[in-house]
C-alpha positions in Angstrom: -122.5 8.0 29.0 -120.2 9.2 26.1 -122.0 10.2 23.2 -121.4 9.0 19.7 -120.3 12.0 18.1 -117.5 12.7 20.8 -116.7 9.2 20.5 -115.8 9.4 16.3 -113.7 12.6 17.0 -111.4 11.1 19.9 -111.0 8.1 17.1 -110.3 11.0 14.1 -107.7 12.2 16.7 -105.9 9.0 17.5 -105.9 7.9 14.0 -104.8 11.5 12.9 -101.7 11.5 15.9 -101.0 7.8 14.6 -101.1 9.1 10.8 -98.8 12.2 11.7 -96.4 9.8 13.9 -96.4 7.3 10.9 -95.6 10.1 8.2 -92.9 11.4 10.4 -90.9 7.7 11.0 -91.6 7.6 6.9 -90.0 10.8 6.7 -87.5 10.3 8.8 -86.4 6.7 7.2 -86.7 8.3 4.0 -83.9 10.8 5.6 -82.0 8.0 6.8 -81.3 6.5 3.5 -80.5 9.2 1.6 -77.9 9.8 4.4 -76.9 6.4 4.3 -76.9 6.5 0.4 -74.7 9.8 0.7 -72.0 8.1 3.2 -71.8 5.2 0.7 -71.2 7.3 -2.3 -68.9 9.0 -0.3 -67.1 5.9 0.7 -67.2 4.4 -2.6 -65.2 7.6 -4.2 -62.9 7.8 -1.2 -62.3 4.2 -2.2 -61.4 5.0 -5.6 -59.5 7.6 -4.9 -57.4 5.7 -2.5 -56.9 2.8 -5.2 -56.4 5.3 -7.6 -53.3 6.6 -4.9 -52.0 3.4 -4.3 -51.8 2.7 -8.3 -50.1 6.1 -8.9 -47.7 5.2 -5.4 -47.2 1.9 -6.9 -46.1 3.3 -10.5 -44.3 5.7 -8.4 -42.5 3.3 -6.7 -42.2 0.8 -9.6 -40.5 3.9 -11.4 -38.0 5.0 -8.7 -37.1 1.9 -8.8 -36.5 0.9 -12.0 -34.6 4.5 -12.1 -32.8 3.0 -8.8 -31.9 -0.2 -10.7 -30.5 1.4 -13.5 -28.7 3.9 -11.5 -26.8 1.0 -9.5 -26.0 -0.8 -13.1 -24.5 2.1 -14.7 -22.9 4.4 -12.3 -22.8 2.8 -8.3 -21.3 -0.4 -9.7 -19.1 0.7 -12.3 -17.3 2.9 -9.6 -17.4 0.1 -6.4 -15.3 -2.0 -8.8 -13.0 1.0 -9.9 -12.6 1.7 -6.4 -11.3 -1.9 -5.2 -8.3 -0.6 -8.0 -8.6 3.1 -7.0 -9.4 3.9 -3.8 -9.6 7.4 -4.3 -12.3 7.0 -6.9 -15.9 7.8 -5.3 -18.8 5.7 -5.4 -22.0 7.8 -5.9 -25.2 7.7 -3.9 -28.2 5.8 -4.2 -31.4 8.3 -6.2 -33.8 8.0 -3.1 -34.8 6.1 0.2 -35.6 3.2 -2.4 -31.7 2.6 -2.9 -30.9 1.1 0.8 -32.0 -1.8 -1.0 -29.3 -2.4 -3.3 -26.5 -1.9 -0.6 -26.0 -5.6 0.1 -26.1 -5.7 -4.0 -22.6 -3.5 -3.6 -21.0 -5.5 -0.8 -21.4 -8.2 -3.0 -19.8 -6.8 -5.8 -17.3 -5.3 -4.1 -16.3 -9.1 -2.3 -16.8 -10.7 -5.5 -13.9 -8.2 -7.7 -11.6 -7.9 -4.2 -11.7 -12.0 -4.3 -11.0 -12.2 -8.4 -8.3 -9.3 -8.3 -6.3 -11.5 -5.7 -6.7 -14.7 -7.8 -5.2 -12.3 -10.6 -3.1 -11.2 -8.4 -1.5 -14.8 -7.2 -1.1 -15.7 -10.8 0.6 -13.0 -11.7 2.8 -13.2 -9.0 3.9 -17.0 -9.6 4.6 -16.4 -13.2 6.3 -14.0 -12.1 8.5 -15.5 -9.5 9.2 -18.5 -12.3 10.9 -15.7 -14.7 12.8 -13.7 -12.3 13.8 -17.2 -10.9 15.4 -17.8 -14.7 16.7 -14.4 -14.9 18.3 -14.6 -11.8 19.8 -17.7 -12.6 20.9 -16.6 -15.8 22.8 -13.5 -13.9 24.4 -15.4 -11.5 26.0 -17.7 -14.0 27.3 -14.6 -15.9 28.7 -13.3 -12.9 30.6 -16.6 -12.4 32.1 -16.2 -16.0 33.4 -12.0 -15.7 34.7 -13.4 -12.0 36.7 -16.0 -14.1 37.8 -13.3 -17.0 38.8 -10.8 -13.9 40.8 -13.6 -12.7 42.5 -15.0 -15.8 43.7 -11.6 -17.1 45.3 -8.8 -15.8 45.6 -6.4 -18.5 44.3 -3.0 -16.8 42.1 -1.9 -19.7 40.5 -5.6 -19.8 39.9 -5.6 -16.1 38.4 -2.4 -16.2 36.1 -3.2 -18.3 35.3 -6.6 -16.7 34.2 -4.6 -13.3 32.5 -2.4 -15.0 30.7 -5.7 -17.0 30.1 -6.9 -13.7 28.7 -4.0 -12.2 25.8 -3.5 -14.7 25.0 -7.4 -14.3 25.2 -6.5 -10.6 22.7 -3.7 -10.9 19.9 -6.6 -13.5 20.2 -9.0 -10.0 19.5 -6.3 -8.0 16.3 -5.3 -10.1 15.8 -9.1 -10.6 15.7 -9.7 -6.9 13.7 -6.8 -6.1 11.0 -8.4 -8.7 11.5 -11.5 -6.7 10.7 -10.4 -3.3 7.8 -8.3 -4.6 6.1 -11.4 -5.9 6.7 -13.0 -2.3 9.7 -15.2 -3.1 12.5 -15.5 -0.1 15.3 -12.6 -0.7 17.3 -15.9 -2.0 20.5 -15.5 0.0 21.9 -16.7 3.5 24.8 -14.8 4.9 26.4 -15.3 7.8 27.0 -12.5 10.4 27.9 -9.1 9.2 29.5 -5.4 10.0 26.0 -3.6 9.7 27.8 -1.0 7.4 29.4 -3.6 5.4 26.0 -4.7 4.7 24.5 -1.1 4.0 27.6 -0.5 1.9 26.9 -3.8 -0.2 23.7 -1.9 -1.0 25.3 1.3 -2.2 27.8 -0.6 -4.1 24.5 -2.2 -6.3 23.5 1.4 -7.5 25.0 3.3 -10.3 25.0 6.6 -9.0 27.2 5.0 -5.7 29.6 7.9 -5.8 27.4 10.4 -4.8 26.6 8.8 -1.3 28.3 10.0 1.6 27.9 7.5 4.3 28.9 8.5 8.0 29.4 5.9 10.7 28.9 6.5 14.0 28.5 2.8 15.5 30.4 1.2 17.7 33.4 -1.0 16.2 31.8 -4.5 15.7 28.0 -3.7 15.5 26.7 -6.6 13.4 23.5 -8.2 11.9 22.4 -11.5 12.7 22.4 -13.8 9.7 19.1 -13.8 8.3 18.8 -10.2 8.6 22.1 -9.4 6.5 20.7 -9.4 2.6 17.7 -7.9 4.0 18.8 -4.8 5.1 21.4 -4.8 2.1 17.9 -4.7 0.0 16.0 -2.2 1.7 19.1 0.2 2.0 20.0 0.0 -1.7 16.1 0.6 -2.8 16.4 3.6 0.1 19.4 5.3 -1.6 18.2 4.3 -5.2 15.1 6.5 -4.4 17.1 9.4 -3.3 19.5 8.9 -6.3 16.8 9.1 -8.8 14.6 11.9 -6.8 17.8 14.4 -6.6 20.3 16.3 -8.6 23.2 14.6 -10.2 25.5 17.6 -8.3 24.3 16.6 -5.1 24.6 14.2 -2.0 22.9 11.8 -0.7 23.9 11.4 3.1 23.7 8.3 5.5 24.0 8.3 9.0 24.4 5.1 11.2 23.7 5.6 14.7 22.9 3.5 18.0 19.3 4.4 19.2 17.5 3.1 22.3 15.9 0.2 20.8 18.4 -0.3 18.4 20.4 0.7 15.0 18.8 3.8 12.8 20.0 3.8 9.3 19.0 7.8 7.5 19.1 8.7 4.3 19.3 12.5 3.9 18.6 13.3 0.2 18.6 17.3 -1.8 15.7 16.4 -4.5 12.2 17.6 -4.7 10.8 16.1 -2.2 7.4 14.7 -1.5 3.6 16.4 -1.1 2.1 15.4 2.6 -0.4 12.8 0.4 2.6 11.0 -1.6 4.2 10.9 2.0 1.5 9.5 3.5 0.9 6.6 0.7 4.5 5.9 0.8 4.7 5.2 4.6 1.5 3.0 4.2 4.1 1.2 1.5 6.6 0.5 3.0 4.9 -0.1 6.5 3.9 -3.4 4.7 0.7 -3.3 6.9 -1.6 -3.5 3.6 -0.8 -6.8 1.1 0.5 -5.2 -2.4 -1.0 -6.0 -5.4 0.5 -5.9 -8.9 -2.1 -3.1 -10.2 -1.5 -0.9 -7.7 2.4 -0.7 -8.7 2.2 1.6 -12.0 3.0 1.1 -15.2 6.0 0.3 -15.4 5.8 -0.9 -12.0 7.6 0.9 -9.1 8.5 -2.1 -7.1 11.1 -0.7 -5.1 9.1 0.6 -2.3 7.2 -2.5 -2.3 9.9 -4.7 -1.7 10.8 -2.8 1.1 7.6 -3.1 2.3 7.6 -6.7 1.9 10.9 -7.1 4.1 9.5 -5.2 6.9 6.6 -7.4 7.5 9.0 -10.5 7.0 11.9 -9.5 9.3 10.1 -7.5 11.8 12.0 -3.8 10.2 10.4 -0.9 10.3 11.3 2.4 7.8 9.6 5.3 8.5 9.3 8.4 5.8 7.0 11.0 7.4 9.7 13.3 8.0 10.8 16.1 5.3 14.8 16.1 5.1 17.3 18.8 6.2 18.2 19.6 2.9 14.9 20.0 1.2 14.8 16.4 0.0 13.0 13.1 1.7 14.4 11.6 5.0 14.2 7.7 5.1 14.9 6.0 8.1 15.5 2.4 8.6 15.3 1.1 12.2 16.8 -2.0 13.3 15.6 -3.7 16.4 18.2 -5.1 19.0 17.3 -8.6 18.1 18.2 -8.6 14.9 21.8 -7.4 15.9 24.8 -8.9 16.5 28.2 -8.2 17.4 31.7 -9.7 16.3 35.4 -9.1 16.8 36.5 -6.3 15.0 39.7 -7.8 15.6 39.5 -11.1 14.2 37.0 -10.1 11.8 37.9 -6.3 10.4 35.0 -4.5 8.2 35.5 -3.9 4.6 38.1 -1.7 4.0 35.7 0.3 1.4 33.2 1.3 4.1 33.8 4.3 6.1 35.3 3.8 9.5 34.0 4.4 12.3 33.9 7.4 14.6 33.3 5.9 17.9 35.7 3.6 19.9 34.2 1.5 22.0 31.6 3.7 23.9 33.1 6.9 23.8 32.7 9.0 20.6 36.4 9.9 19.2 36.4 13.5 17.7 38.8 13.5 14.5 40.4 16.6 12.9 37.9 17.8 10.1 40.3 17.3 7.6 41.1 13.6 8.8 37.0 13.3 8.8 37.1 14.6 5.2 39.8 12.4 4.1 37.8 8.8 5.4 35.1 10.3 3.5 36.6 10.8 0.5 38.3 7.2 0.7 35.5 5.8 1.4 32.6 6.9 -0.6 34.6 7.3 -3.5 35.8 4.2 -4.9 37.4 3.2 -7.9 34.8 1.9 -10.6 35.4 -1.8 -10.0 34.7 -1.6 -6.6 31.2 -0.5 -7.2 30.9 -4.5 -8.5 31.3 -6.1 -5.4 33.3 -8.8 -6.9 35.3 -11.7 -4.9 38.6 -11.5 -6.8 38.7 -7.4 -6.2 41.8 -5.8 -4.6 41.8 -5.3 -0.5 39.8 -2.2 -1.3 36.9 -3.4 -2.2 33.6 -4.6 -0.7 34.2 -8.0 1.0 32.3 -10.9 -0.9 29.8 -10.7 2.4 27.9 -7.1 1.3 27.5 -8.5 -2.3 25.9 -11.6 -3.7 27.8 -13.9 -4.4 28.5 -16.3 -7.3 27.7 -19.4 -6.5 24.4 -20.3 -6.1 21.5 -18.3 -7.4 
């Protein structure tokens, strides 16, 4: 039998165990919340700190860009429109990653000026072709009048001056018609088939400066151009020897050499001037390769349309001229390539070449070799004509340009 004293202390001692046990989970929950209070002040500062990072990234962001923004307004889009003018001018950066953004923003722009600088462009170009239209008009029908003068007198003095009348207003068509084709009008003249050096002579005989060309022809006797291909070449080899005129010495030559090559007839121009840097070559082949469409802005001012023009006519008739080759003599070398299909060939017989142009050194197939001083004397006869030959006129003595190498009076 248990007695009652041993039975109190065995009670003491589970109720002390359970007291101790119950303190302990007490103590323990009490732990447990001030952990858990801890972690949630920790959580709520880390959350403030991270809104208070994402407001500073946000005004960070906000700030580049706005700076971003007003970098594109004042300095990205400035140049991309300067450059669709100037392609050499650069177009700057964007600030930061933030400006990959605003690229589309550019292409825009740069669509958008490219699109109104050709509307410009067209307008320009048809007024224009309306004036040079009325100039040229106006030229032609002085021409008909000195033709009449040269024909109603014959005083020397008075006809000297005529030609010489008629050779300035042949130099204004020239520059008129050069206008013309730059603003895309047709070259306004059909011929019919031609000596190809009557044709390149009719171009030398448009130029002041005519006497200092030495021309050299080594075709073969009755080498001709096809009709439609005449007053072009007559175009592009006057604007050729022009630009060797004006980019040389008055005391010096410019030579010309037509020769037969395997595709087909190579008109060069030899010049003694200053010649051109590798980067002025290089823009002047893209020029006259006619590959890139011309606009009015990009000519100058005062526009140098005569490179143009030629770069017109190659993409029309299917020439090429090619000017990535320094000359002999220091100068430029221009070389104007005519494809067989745009040659012809007549009866040098039936149909003689002008008497002014220089004859030729080959018969038939086989070069002839001439005595120097019979080479020098053609030479002489031929690239130094009197002044009124230079005019190209119709009532002009045997020994002047035949009315095919000039334009002629009739219709403008």
């Amino acid at each position: 039998m248990i007695e009652i004293p041993e039975l109190a202390f065995g009670g003491l001692a589970a109720g002390t165990v359970s007291a101790l046990a119950l303190g302990s989970g007490l103590w323990r929950s009490r732990r447990e919340r001030a952990r858990l209070r801890r972690e949630m002040t920790g959580l709520r500062h880390q959350a403030e700190q991270s809104a208070r990072a994402g407001a500073e990234e946000a005004e960070r962001i906000r700030q580049a860009f706005t700076a971003e923004l007003a970098h594109l307004a004042t300095r990205r889009m400035p140049a991309e429109a300067s450059r669709t003018a100037h392609p050499h001018v650069p177009v700057p950066g964007p600030v930061g990653p933030e400006g990959a953004a605003t690229e589309p923003v550019l292409a825009a722009l740069r669509a958008a000026v490219l699109q109104e600088r050709k509307r410009v462009d067209a307008a320009a170009r048809a007024g224009m072709r309306g004036t040079t239209r009325e100039i040229q008009a106006s030229l032609y029908r002085l021409q008909d009048i000195l033709h009449g003068l040269q024909q109603r007198y014959d005083e020397p003095e008075l006809a000297q001056d005529l030609y010489s009348l008629d050779h300035e207003n042949e130099q204004s068509l020239r520059r008129a018609q050069v206008a013309a084709v730059v603003c895309g009008a047709w070259v306004g003249l059909a011929r019919e088939e031609s000596h190809l050096v009557d044709a390149v002579t009719g171009g030398q005989a448009r130029l002041a400066g005519y006497r200092r060309v030495k021309l050299h022809n080594h075709l073969d006797p009755g080498t001709a151009l096809v009709s439609h291909a005449v007053e072009p070449v007559a175009i592009i080899a006057a604007e050729l020897l022009d630009n060797a005129l004006r980019h040389s010495s008055p005391d010096t030559s410019v030579v010309v050499n037509l020769e037969h090559v395997h595709n087909g007839v190579a008109v060069t121009v030899d010049d003694a001037g200053v010649g051109m840097a590798p980067d002025e070559r290089a823009a002047a082949q893209r020029v006259v390769a006619g590959t890139d469409p011309i606009m009015f802005s990009d000519l100058g001012d005062p526009p140098r349309m005569g490179l143009a023009a030629i770069g017109q006519l190659t993409r029309q008739f299917d020439l090429s001229v090619d000017l990535s080759t320094p000359s002999p003599y220091g100068g430029v070398r221009a070389v104007l390539l005519v494809d067989k299909h745009l040659l012809s060939r007549v009866d040098p017989a039936l149909r003689p070449a002008a008497a002014s142009t220089s004859p030729s050194t080959r018969t038939g197939e086989v070069p002839r070799p001439e005595p120097l001083a019979e080479h020098a004397g053609h030479t002489e006869h031929a690239h130094a004509p009197a002044p009124r030959a230079a005019a190209g006129s119709r009532t002009a003595p045997a020994a002047l340009p035949e009315p095919d190498t000039h334009q002629p009076a009739s219709t403008p």
